[in-house]
VEXDREN-2710 file (C-alpha; in Angstrom, 1 decimal):
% VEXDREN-2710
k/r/px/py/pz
1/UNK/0.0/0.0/0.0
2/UNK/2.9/2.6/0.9
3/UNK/4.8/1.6/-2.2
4/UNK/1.6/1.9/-4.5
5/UNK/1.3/5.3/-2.6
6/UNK/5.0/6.8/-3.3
7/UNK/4.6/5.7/-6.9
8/UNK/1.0/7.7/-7.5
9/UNK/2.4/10.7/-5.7
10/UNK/5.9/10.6/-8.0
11/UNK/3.9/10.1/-10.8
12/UNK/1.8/13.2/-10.0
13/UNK/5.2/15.2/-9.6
14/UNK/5.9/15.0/-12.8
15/UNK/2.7/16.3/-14.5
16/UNK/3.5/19.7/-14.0
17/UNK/7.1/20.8/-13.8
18/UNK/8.2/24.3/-11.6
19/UNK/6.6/25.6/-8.1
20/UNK/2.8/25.5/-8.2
21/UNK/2.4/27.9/-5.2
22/UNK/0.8/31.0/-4.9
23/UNK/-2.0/33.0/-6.6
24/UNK/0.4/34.7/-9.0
25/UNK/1.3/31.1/-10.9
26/UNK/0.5/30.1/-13.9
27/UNK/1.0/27.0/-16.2
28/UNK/1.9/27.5/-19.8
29/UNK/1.6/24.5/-22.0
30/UNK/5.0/23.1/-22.7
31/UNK/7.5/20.0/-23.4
32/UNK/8.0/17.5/-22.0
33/UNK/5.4/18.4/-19.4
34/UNK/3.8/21.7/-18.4
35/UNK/5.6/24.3/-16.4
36/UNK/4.3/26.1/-13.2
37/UNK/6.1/29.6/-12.9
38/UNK/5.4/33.4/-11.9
39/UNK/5.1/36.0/-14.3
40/UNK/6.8/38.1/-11.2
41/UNK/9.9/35.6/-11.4
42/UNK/10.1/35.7/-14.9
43/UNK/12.2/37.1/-17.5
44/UNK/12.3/37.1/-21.6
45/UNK/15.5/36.6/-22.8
46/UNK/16.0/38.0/-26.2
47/UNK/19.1/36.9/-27.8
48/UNK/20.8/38.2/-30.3
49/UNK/18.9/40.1/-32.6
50/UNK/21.0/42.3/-34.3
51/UNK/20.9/43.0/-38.2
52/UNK/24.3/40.4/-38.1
53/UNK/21.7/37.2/-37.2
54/UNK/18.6/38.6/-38.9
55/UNK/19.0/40.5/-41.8
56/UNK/20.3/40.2/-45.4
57/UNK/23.7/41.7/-46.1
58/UNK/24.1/41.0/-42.4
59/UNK/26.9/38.1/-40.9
60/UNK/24.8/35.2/-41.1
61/UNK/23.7/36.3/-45.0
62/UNK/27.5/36.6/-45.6
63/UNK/28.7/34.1/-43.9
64/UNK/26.2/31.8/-46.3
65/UNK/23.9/30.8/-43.8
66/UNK/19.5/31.4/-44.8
67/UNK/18.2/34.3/-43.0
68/UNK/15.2/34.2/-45.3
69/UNK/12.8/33.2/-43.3
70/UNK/13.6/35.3/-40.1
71/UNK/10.6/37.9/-41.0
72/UNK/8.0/35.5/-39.0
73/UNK/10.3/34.9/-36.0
74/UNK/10.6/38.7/-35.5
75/UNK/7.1/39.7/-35.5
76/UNK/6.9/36.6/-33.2
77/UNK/9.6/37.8/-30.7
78/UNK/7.5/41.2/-31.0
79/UNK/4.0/39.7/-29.6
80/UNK/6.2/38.3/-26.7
81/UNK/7.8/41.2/-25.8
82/UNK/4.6/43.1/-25.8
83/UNK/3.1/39.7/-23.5
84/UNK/6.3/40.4/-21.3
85/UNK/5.7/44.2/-21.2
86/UNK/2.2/44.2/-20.6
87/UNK/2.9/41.8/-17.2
88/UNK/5.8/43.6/-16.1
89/UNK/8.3/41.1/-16.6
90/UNK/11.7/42.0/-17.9
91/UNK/13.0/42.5/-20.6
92/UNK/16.6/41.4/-21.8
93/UNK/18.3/42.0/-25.2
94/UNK/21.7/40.6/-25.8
95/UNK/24.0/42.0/-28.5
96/UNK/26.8/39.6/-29.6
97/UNK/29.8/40.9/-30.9
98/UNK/33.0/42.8/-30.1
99/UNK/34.8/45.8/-30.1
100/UNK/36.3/47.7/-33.7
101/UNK/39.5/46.1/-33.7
102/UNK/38.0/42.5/-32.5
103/UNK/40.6/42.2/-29.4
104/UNK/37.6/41.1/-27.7
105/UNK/37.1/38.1/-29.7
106/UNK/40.8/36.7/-28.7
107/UNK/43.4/35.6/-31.3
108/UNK/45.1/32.6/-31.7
109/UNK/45.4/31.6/-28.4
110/UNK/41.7/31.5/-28.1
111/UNK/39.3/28.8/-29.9
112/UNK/37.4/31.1/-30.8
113/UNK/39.4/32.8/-33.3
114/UNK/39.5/29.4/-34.9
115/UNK/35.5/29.0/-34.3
116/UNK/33.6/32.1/-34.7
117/UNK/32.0/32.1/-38.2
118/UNK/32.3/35.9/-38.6
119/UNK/35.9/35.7/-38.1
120/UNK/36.8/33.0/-40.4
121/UNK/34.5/34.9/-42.7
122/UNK/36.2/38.0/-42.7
123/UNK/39.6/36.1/-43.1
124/UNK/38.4/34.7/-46.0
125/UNK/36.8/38.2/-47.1
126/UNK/39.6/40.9/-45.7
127/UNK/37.2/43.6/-47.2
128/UNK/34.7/42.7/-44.6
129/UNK/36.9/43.1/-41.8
130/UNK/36.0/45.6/-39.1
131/UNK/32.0/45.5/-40.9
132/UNK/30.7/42.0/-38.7
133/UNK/29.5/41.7/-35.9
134/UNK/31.7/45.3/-34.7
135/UNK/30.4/47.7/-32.3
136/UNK/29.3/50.6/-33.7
137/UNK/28.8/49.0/-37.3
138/UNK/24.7/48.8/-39.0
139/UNK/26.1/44.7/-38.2
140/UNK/26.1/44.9/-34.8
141/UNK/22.8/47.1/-34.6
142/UNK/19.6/45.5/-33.0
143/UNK/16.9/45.3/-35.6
144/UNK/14.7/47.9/-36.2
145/UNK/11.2/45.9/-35.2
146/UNK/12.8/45.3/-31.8
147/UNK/13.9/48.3/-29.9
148/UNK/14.2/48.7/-26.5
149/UNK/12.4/50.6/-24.4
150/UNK/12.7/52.0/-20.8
151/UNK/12.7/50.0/-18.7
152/UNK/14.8/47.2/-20.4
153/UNK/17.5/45.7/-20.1
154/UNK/20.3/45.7/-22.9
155/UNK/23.4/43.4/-22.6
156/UNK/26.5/43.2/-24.8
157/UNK/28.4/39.7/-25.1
158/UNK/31.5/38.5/-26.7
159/UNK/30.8/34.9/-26.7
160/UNK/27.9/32.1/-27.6
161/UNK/26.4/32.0/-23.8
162/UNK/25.0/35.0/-22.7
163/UNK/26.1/34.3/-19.1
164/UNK/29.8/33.9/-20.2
165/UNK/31.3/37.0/-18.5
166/UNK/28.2/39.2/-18.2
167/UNK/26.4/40.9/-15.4
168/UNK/23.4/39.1/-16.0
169/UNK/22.8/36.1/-13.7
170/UNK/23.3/38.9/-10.5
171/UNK/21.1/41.6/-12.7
172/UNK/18.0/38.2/-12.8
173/UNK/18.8/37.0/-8.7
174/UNK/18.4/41.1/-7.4
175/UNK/15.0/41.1/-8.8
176/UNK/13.9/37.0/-8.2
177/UNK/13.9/35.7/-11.3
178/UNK/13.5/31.9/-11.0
179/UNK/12.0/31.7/-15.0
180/UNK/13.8/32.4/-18.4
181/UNK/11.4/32.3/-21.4
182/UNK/14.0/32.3/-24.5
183/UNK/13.5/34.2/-27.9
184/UNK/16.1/34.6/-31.2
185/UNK/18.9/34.0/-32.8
186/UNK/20.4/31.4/-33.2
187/UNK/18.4/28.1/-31.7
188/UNK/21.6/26.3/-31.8
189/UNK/24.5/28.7/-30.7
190/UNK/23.6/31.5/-28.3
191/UNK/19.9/30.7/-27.5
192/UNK/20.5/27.1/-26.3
193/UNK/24.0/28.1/-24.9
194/UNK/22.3/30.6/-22.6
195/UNK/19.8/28.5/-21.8
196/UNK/22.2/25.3/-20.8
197/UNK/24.2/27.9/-19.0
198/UNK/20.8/28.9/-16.8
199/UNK/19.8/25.5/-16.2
200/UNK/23.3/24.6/-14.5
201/UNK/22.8/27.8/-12.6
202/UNK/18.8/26.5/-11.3
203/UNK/16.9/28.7/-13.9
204/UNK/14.0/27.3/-15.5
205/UNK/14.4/27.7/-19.4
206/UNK/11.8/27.8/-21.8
207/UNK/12.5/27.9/-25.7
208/UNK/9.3/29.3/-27.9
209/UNK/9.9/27.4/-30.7
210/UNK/8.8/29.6/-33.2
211/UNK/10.4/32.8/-31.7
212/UNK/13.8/31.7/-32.9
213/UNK/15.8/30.6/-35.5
214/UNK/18.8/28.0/-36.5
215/UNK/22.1/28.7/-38.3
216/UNK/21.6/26.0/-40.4
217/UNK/19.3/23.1/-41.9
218/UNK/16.1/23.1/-40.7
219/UNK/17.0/19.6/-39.2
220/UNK/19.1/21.9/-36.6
221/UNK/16.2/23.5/-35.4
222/UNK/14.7/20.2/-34.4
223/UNK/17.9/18.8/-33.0
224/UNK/18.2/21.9/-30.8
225/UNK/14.7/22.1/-29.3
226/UNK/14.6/18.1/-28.8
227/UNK/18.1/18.9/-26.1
228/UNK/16.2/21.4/-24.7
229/UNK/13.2/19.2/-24.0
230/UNK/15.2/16.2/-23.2
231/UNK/18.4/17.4/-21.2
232/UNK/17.5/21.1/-20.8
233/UNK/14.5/22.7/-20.4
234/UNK/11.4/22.8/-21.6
235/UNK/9.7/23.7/-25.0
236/UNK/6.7/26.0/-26.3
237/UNK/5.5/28.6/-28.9
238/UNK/4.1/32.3/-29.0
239/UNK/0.4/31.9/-28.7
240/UNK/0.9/29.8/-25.4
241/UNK/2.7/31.9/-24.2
242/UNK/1.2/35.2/-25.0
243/UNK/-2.0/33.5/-23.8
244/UNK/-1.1/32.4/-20.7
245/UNK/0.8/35.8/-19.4
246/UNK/-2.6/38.2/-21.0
247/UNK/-5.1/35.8/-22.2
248/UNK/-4.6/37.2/-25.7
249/UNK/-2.5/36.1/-28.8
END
């Protein structure tokens, strides 16, 4: 009877993820399981979306990776902001990249010289150099659709995980953030860096799947958001989202 007991009541841990406590929680639909949080513990983590990730003529174009289809993940990145806004949750925005003369991104005694796209790209290209993914260039510029407002929060990063060397994870704990809900670009390189980065440090992360992107096949997406389900985090979209914080799309 007491093992039959223990297994209902494991069982019934698992059906919803996160702290159910409190009048302020919700459940937004997700995967593997839903997730309890509080929009007052919450934060949306907008990665990288800068001209360099989005746009044509920007790195990623360049670099010969499809941006093409990016359009729909912005306006989907807007409604989530405005979800976010509209509940007074924060607001980050990381900008990737690194200063004019690219010290910041490390020579050859780091791997990423040897790793970072944009710099093999502009190796390959020397009349690119000093245009990707540079401070101060139309590259390295967040996208017109998404501009900050008071109020948020705006962090520059020189590597994949937004955590790496940043203020951020003391600029979330002095306000009680517990959950991350993940937007941008790219699903595979900063997004789910970031996000792995949060989980070892006891954030909840959430990808909305169709608020970001891959660098890459479409097969990348997939791979990404089924680590983030499996290992991770958890997975949703917009419309739960949105609907959930406001009760609106």
């Amino acid at each position: 009877m007491t093992g039959s007991s223990q297994s209902t009541n494991s069982l019934a841990e698992f059906q919803i993820a996160g702290t159910n406590e409190g009048s302020n929680t919700k459940v937004l639909p997700a995967k593997p399981e839903p997730l309890a949080f509080n929009p007052k513990e919450t934060a949306v983590i907008v990665v990288d979306m800068q001209n360099a990730y989005a746009s044509k003529k920007g790195y990623l174009d360049k670099a010969g990776f499809d941006v093409s289809h990016t359009g729909p993940v912005i306006d989907n990145i807007a409604k989530v902001i405005g979800a976010a806004r509209s509940a007074d949750m924060p607001v980050v925005f990381f900008q990737n990249g690194w200063d004019p003369q690219y010290q910041e991104a490390g020579g050859p005694g780091s791997p990423n010289w040897y790793k970072s796209n944009a710099l093999k790209t502009m190796r390959k290209q020397p009349e690119l150099m000093g245009t990707l993914l540079a401070k101060g260039t139309w590259d390295y510029e967040l996208v017109d659709e998404l501009t900050p407002q008071e109020g948020d929060i705006v962090i520059p990063k020189t590597r994949y995980s937004g955590f790496y060397n940043t203020n951020l994870d003391s600029m979330l704990r002095s306000r009680g953030i517990r959950t991350l809900i993940f937007t941008g670009i790219a699903t595979n390189v900063c997004v789910e860096s970031t996000l792995r980065d949060g989980f070892f440090l006891e954030y909840f992360g959430v990808m909305l799947a169709d608020a970001t992107h891959q660098a890459g096949p479409k097969e990348i997406q997939e791979a990404s958001l089924f680590n983030v389900e499996t290992f991770f985090g958890w997975v949703s979209n917009v419309n739960d989202f949105c609907n959930t914080v406001t009760g609106t799309d």
